[in-house]
C-alpha positions as CSV (number, residue, x, y, z in Angstrom):
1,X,-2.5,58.5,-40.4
2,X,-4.3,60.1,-37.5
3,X,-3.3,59.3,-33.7
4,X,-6.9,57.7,-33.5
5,X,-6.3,55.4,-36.0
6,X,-2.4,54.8,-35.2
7,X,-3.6,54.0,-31.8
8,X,-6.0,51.5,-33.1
9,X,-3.5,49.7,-35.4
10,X,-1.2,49.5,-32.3
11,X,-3.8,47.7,-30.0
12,X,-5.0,45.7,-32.7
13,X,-2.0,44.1,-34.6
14,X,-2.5,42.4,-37.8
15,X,-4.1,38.9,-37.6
16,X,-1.3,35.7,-38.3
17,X,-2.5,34.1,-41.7
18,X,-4.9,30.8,-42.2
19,X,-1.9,29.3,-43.2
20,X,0.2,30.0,-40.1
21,X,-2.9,29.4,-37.6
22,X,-3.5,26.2,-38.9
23,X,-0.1,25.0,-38.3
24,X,-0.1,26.6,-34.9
25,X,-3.2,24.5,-34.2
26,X,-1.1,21.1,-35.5
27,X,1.4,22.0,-33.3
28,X,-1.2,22.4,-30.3
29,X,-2.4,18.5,-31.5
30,X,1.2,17.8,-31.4
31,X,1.7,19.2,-27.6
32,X,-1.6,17.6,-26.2
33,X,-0.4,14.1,-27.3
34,X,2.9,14.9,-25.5
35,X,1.1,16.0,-22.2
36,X,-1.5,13.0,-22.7
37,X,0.5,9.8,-23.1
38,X,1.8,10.6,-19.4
39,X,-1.5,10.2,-18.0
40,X,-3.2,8.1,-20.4
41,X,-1.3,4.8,-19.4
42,X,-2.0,5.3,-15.3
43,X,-5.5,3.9,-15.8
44,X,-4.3,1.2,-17.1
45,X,-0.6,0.1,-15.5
46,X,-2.8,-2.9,-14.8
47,X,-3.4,-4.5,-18.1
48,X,0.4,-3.5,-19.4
49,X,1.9,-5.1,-16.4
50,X,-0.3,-8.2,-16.9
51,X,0.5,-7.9,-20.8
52,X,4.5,-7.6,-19.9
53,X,4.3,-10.2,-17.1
54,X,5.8,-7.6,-14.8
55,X,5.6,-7.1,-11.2
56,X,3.3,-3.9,-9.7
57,X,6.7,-1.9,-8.8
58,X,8.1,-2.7,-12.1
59,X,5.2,-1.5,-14.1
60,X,5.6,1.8,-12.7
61,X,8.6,2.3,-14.2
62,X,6.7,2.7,-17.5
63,X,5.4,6.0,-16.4
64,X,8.4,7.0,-14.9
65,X,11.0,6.2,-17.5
66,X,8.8,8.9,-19.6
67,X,8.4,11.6,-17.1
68,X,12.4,11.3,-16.5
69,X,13.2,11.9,-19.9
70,X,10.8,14.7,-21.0
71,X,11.6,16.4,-17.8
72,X,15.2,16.2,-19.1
73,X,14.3,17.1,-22.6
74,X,12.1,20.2,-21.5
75,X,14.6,22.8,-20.5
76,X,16.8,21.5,-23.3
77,X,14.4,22.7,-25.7
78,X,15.0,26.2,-25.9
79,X,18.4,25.7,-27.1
80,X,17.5,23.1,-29.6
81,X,15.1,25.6,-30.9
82,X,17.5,28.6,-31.2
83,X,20.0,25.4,-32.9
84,X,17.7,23.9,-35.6
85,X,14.7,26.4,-35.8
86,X,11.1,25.6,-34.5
87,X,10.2,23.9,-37.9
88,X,12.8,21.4,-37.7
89,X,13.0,20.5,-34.1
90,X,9.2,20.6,-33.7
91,X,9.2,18.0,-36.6
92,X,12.0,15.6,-35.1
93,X,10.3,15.6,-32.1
94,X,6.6,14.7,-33.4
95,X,8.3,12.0,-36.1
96,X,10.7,10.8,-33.1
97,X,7.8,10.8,-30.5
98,X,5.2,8.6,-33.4
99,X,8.4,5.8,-33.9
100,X,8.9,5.3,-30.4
101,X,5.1,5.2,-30.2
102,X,5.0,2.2,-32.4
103,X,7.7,0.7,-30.7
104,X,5.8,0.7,-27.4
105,X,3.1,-0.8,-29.0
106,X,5.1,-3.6,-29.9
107,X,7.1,-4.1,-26.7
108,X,7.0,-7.5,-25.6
109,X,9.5,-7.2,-22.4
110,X,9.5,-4.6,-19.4
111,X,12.9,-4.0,-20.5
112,X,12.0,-3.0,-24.2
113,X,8.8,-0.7,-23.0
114,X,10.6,1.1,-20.4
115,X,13.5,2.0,-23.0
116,X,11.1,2.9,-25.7
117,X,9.1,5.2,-23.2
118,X,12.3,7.1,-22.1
119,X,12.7,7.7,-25.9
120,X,9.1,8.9,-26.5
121,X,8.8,10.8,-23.5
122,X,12.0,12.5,-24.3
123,X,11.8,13.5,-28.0
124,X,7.9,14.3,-27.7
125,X,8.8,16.6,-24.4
126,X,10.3,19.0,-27.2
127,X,6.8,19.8,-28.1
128,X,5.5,21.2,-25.2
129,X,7.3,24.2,-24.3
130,X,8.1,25.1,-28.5
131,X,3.9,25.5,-28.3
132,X,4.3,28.0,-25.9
133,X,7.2,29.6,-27.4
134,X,5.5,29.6,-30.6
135,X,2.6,31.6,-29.1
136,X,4.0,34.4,-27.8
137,X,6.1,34.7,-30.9
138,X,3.6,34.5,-33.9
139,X,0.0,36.2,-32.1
140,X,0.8,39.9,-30.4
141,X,-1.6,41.6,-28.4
142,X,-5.0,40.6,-27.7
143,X,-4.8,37.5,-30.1
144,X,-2.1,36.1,-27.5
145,X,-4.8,36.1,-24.8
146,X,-7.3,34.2,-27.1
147,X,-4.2,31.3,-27.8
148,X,-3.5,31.4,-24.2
149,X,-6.8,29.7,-23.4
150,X,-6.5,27.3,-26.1
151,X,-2.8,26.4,-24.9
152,X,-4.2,26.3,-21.0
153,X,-6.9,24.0,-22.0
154,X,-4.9,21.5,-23.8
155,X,-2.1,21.7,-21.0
156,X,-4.6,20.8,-18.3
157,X,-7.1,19.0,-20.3
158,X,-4.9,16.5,-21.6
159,X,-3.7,14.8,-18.5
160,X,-7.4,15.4,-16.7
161,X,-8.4,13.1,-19.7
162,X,-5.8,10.8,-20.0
163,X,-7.7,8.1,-17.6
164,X,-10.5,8.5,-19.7
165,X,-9.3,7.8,-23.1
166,X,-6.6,5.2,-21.9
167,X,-9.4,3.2,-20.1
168,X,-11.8,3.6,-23.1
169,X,-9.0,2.0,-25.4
170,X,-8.1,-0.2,-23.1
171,X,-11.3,-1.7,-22.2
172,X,-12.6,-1.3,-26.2
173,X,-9.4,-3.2,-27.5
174,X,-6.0,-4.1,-25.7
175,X,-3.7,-1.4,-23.9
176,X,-1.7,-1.7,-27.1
177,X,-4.1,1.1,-28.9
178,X,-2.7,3.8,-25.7
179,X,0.2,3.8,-28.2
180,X,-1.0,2.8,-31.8
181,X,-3.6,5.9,-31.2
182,X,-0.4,8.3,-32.0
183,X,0.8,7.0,-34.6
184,X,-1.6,8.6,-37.5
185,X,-1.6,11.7,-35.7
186,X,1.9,12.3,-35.0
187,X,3.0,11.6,-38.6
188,X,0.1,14.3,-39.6
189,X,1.4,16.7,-37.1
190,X,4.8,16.2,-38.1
191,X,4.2,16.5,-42.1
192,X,1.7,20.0,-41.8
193,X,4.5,21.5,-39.3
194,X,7.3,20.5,-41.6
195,X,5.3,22.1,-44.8
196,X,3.8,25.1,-42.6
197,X,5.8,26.2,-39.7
198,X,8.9,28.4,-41.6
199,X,8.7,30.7,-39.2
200,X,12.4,31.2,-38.0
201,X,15.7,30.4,-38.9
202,X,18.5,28.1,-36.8
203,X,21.8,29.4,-35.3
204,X,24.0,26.8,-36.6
205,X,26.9,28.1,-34.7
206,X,25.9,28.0,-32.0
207,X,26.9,24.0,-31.8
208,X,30.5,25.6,-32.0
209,X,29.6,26.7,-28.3
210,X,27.6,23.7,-27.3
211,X,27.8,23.2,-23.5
212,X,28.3,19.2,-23.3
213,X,29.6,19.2,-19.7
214,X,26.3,21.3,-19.0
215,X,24.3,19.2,-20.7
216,X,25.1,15.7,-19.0
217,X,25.2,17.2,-15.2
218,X,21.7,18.9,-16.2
219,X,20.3,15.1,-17.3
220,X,21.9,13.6,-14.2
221,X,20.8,16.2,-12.1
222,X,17.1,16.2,-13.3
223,X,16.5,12.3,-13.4
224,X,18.2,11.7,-10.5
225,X,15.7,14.0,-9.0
226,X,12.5,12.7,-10.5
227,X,13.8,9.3,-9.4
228,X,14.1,10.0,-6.2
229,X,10.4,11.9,-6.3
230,X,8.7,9.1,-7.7
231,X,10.3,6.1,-6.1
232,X,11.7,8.0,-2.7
233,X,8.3,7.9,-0.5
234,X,8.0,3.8,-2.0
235,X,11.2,3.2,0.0
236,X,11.7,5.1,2.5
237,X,13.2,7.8,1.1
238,X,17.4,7.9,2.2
239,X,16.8,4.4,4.3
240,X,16.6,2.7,0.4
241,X,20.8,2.2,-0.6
242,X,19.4,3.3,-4.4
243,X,17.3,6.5,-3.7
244,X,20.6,7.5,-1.3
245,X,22.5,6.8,-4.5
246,X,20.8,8.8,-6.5
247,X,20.3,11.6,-3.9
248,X,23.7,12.1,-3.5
249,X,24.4,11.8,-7.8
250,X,21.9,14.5,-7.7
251,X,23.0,17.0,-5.7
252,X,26.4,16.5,-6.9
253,X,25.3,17.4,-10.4
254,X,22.9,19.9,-9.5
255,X,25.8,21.7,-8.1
256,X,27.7,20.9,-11.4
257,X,24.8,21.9,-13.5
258,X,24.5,25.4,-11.7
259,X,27.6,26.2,-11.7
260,X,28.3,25.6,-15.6
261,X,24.8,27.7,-16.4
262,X,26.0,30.8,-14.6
263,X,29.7,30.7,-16.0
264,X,29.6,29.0,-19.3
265,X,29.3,31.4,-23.0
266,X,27.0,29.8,-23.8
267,X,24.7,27.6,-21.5
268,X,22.5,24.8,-22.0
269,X,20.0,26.8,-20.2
270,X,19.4,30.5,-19.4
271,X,18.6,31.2,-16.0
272,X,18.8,34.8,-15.8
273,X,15.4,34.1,-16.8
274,X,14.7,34.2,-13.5
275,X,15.6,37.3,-12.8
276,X,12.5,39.1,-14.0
277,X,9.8,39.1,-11.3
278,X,6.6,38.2,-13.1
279,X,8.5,35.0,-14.7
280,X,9.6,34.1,-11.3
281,X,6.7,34.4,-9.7
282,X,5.0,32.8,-12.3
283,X,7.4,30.1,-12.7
284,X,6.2,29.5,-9.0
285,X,2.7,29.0,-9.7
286,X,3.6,27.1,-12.5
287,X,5.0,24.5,-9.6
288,X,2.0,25.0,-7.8
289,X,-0.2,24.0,-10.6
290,X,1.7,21.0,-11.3
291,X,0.7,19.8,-7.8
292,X,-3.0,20.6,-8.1
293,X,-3.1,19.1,-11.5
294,X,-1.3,16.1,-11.4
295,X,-1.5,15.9,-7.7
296,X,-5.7,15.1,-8.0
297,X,-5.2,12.9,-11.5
298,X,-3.4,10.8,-9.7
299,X,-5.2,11.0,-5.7
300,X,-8.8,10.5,-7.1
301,X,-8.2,7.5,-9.4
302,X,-6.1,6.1,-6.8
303,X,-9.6,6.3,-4.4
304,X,-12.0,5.1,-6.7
305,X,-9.8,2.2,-7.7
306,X,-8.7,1.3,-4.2
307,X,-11.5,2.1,-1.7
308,X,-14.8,1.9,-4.6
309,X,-13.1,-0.8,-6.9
310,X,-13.7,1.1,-10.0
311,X,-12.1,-0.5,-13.4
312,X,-10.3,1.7,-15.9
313,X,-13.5,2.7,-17.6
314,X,-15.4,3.9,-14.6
315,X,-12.5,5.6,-13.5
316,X,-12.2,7.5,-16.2
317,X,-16.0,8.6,-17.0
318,X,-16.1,10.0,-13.1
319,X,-13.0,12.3,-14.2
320,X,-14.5,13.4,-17.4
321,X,-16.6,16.3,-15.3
322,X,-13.1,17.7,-14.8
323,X,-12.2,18.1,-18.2
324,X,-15.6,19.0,-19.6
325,X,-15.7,21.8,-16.7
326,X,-12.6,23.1,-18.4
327,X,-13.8,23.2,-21.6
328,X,-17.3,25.0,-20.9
329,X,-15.4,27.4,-18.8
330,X,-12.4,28.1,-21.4
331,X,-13.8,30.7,-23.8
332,X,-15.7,32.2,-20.6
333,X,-11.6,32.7,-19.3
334,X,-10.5,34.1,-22.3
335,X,-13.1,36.8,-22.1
336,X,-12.1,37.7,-18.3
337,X,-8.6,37.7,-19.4
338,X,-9.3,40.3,-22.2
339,X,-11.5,42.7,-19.9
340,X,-9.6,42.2,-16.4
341,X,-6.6,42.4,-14.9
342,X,-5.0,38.9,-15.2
343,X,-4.0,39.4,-11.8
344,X,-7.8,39.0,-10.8
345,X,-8.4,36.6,-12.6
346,X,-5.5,34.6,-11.6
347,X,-6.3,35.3,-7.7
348,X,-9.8,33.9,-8.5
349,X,-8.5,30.8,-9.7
350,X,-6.2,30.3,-6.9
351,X,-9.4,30.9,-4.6
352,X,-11.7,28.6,-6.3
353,X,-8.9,25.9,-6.8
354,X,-8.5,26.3,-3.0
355,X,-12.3,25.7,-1.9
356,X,-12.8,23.3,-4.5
357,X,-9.8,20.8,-3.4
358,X,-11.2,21.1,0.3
359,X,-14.7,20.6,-0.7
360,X,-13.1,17.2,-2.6
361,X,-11.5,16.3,1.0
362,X,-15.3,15.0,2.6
363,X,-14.8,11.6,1.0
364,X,-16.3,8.7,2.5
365,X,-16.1,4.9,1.7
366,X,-19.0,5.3,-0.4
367,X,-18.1,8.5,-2.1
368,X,-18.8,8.3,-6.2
369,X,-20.1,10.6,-9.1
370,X,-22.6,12.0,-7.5
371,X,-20.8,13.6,-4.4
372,X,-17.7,14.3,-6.2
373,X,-19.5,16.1,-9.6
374,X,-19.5,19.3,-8.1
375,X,-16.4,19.4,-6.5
376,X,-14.1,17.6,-9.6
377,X,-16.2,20.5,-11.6
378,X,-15.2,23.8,-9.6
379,X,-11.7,22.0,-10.0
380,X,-11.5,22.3,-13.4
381,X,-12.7,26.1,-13.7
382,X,-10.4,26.9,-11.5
383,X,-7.5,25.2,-13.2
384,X,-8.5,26.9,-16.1
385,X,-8.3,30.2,-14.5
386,X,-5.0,30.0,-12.7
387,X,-3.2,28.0,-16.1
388,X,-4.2,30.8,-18.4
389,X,-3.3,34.3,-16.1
390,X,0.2,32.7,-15.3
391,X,1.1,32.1,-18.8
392,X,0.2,35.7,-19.4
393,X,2.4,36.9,-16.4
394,X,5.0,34.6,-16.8
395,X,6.1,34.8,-20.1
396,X,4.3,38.3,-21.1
397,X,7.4,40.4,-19.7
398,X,9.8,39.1,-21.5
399,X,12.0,40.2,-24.6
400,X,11.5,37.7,-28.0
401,X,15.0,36.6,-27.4
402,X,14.5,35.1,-24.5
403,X,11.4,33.4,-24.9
404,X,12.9,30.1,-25.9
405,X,14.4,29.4,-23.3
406,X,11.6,30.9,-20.4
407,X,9.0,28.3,-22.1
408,X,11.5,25.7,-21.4
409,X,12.0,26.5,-18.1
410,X,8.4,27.5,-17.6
411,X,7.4,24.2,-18.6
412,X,10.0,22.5,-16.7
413,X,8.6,24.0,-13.4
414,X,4.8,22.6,-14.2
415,X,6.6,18.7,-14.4
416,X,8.6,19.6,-11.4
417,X,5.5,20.5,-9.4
418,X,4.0,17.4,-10.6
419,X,6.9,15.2,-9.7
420,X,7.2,16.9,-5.8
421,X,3.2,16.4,-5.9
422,X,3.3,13.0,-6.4
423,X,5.9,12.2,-3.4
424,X,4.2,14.5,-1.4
425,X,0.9,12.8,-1.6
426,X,2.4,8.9,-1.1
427,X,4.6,10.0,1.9
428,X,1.2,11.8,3.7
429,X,-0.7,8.8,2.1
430,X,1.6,6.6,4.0
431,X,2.2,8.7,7.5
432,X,-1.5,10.0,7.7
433,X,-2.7,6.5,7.2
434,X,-1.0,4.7,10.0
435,X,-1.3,7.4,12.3
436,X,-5.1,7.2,11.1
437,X,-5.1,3.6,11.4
438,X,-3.6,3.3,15.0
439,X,-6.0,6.1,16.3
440,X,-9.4,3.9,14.8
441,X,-7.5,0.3,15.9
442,X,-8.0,1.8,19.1
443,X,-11.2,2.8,19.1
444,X,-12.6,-0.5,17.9
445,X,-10.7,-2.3,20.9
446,X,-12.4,-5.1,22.4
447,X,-13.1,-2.7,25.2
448,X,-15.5,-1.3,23.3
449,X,-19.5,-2.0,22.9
450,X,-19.8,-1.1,19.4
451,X,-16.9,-2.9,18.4
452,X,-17.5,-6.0,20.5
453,X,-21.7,-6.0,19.2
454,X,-20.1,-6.1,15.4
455,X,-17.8,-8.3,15.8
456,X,-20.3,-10.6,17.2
457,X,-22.7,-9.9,14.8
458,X,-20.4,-10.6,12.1
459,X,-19.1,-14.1,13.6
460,X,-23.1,-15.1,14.1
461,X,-22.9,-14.5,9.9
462,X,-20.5,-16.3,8.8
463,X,-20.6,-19.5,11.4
464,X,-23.1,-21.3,9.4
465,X,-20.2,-21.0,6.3
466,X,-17.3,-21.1,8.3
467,X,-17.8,-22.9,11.5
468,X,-17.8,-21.1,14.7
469,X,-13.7,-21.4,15.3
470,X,-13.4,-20.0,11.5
471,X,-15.7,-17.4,12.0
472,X,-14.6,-15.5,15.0
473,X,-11.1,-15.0,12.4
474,X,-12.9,-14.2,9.9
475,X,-14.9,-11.2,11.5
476,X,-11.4,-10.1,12.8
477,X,-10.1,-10.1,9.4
478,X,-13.1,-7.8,8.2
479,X,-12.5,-5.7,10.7
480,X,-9.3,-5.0,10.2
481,X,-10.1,-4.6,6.6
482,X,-12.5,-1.7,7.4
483,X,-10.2,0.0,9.6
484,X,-7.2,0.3,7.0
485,X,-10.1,0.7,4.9
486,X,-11.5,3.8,6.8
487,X,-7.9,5.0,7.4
488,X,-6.8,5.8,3.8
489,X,-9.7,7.5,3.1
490,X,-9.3,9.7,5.8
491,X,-5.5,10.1,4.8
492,X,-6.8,11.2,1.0
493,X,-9.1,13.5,2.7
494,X,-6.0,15.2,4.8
495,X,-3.6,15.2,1.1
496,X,-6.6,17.3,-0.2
497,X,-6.5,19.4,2.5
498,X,-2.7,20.2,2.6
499,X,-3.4,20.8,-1.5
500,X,-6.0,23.2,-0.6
501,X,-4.3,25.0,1.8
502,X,-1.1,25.6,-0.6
503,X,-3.6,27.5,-2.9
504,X,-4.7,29.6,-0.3
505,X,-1.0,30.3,1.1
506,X,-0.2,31.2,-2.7
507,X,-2.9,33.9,-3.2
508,X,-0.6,37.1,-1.6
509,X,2.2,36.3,-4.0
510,X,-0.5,37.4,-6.9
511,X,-0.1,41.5,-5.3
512,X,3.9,40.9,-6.6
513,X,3.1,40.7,-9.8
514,X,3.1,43.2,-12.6
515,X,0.3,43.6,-15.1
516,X,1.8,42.4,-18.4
517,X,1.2,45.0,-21.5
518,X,-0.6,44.2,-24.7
519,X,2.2,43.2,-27.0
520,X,4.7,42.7,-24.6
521,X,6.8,39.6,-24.7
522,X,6.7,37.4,-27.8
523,X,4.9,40.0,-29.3
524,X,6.9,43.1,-29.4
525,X,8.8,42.5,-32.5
């Protein structure tokens, strides 16, 4: 064979077979039903907590009872995969994740639905980083770049459209169909991968080793933190006797947890991981994406449904633009990644994520589809081309052996990001607001002409309803309204602005970075 065509073969490795690829692509179904059911029931916490006869501040707990326990199930992952082999624990976890699907469906307490979503978030949170394991393990070279942007799409995709589908089904036929939807396709994902996916074998002896003391300060240590992200900014943070409780259980573990990964034979999770640059960095901008993504799922529902009274539907169908951007822009990503340096690419995704979170912060009271299109668009091609460069340099400079585990970890990171997002944005939500509502409560004082000429105007309305003692309270109460009113939109405008400004601040770290090899990683066998 000549060096010409040696060279070729080497940058051009053999294709992975129908067979395999289809499976693959089952197991890509499999991780975007994962990543979706978190998001698809937040446009709809309404209709479950009416359906459950639960209180607001209960129903939340059926989003956070999942996040806890895939977050927990995540880095665990990478062991279970080394233990049992991708075929089997990917099938547990889609067969596990379609049960406790059905059982959700049929919940008819708060009790039973938050138990059955801990279970389903936590045996579907298998799937997610064995997808990206599975990539850079079965497609070398170029084809790696080419899966990339599929698995980038369905990461980001799937919780940009879970407010769509969820109020679609929810508004079509009962919130009971947010879980019924997964039950046909998790019993097909988990029959083709169980028939398809032979693709390693399990280290059985490695249970001999098993690192149960790790294991349970790692789950106390990563619930106890998500609780305390999610419910922390709710009740002021250490001030709330159970968040303190948990704070303190936390950081007791997490010292625990740490302590039994860098001196145990065999720990529950690797983090020497860490100590390659590209997967740290890009274990960083994993974090960071977590906030952009689930950080504007969650803000720009949260406006339309507060300040425009949008239902479910309406919600949904202004977010679509998002996810449609993403998938227009996807195979146009894929081609940049092949003929650039992903650290370009990557820099231009920060950059346009950047300008198009602060062109998002100009909302006004009567802000809709037509002034946020643009904006919620640029957002998504920008997610796009950050999600698909970091899962190049994060995971491309690393040895097979270890790529269990990174995904894991990698993954984990995303969630986290997500979690810290989320409390982020309801303790600015909260501070930015009052400080925004004491600044305008003074500036429609009774001092002032414009304030006194509307509230006079407004008391001339409603006097021939009300009667003129009734009225003059009643114009009060309206203006109060639109203060708090014009407040918390000015507090979402100053979230987006801190989120843009992260982006930005995160752009240098993209010159640490080393240009990941075709072939490297999963793919150098």
């Amino acid at each position: 064979m000549s060096a010409t065509t040696m060279g070729a073969a080497a940058a051009d490795p053999p294709a992975v077979s129908g067979k395999k690829f289809l499976g693959f692509m089952v197991m890509v179904l499999g991780m975007f039903m994962a990543i979706l059911d978190i998001q698809i029931v937040s446009a709809s916490i309404s209709d479950i907590q009416a359906g459950l006869a639960a209180s607001p501040d209960e129903a939340s707990w059926i989003q956070t009872s999942y996040l806890i326990a895939e977050i927990v199930m995540i880095p665990l992952s990478g062991f279970l995969s080394r233990l049992l082999s991708t075929r089997v624990l990917f099938t547990i976890s889609a067969l596990g994740f379609t049960v406790f699907s059905l059982a959700c469906a049929m919940a008819n307490s708060l009790e039973a639905m938050i138990a059955f979503r801990a279970m389903q978030g936590f045996l579907g949170g298998a799937m997610i980083p064995t997808v990206f394991a599975t990539a850079f393990i079965l497609f070398p070279g170029r084809q790696r770049i080419r899966i990339s942007v599929l698995i980038g799409l369905t990461a980001t995709l799937a919780p940009t459209i879970g407010p769509t589908l969820g109020g679609l089904l929810t508004e079509t036929f009962s919130w009971h169909w947010l879980f019924l939807i997964n039950v046909p396709f998790g019993l097909l994902v988990a029959s083709v991968v169980w028939t398809i996916m032979d693709i390693d074998r399990g280290d059985r002896s490695l249970l001999d080793r098993f690192d149960w003391w790790g294991l349970g300060f790692m789950a106390v240590f990563l619930g106890s933190l998500e609780y305390v992200m999610e419910e922390g900014p709710r009740w002021e943070w250490l001030e709330d006797e159970t968040v303190l409780l948990f704070s303190v259980i936390g950081s007791v573990a997490g010292i625990l947890f740490f302590w039994r990964a860098f001196t145990s034979r065999e720990p529950i999770v690797e983090l020497r991981a860490y100590a390659d640059r590209n997967f740290a960095i890009g274990s960083l901008f994993a974090f960071l994406v977590g906030i952009g993504l689930y950080g504007s799922v969650y803000l720009i529902p949260l406006f339309l449904g507060r300040i425009r009274g949008f239902n479910s539907l309406q919600i949904g169908e202004t977010m679509f633009v998002t996810g449609l951007a993403m998938f227009l822009a996807a195979p146009i990503v894929g081609q940049m990644a092949q003929r650039m340096n992903v650290r370009i690419v990557l820099l231009l995704g920060l950059g346009i994520m950047g300008i198009a979170l602060w062109m998002t912060a100009e909302l006004t009271s009567q802000s809709g589809f037509p002034q946020m299109a643009w904006p919620l668009a640029l957002r998504g091609v920008g997610t796009m081309m950050v999600m698909v460069p970091v899962n190049q340099v994060a995971l491309g400079t690393l040895p097979p052996a270890r790529l269990k585990n990174a995904s894991g970890l990698y993954n984990l990171m995303r969630n986290l990001g997500g979690a810290v997002g989320l409390a982020m944005i309801n303790q600015l939500v909260t501070e930015r607001g009052a400080a925004h509502s004491l600044h305008l409560a003074e500036a429609v004082s009774s001092g002032r002409l414009a304030a006194t000429q509307w509230l006079q105007n407004a008391t001339a309305a409603l006097t021939p309803q009300l009667g003129a003692a009734q009225a003059q309270g009643a114009a009060l109460k309206r203006l109060q309204a639109l203060v708090d009113q014009q407040a918390l939109v000015l507090a979402y405008n100053d979230v987006l602005i801190v989120m843009s400004i992260l982006f930005f601040l995160a752009m240098p770290l993209v010159f640490l970075l080393r240009q990941p090899k075709a072939g490297a990683g999963g793919g150098a066998h």
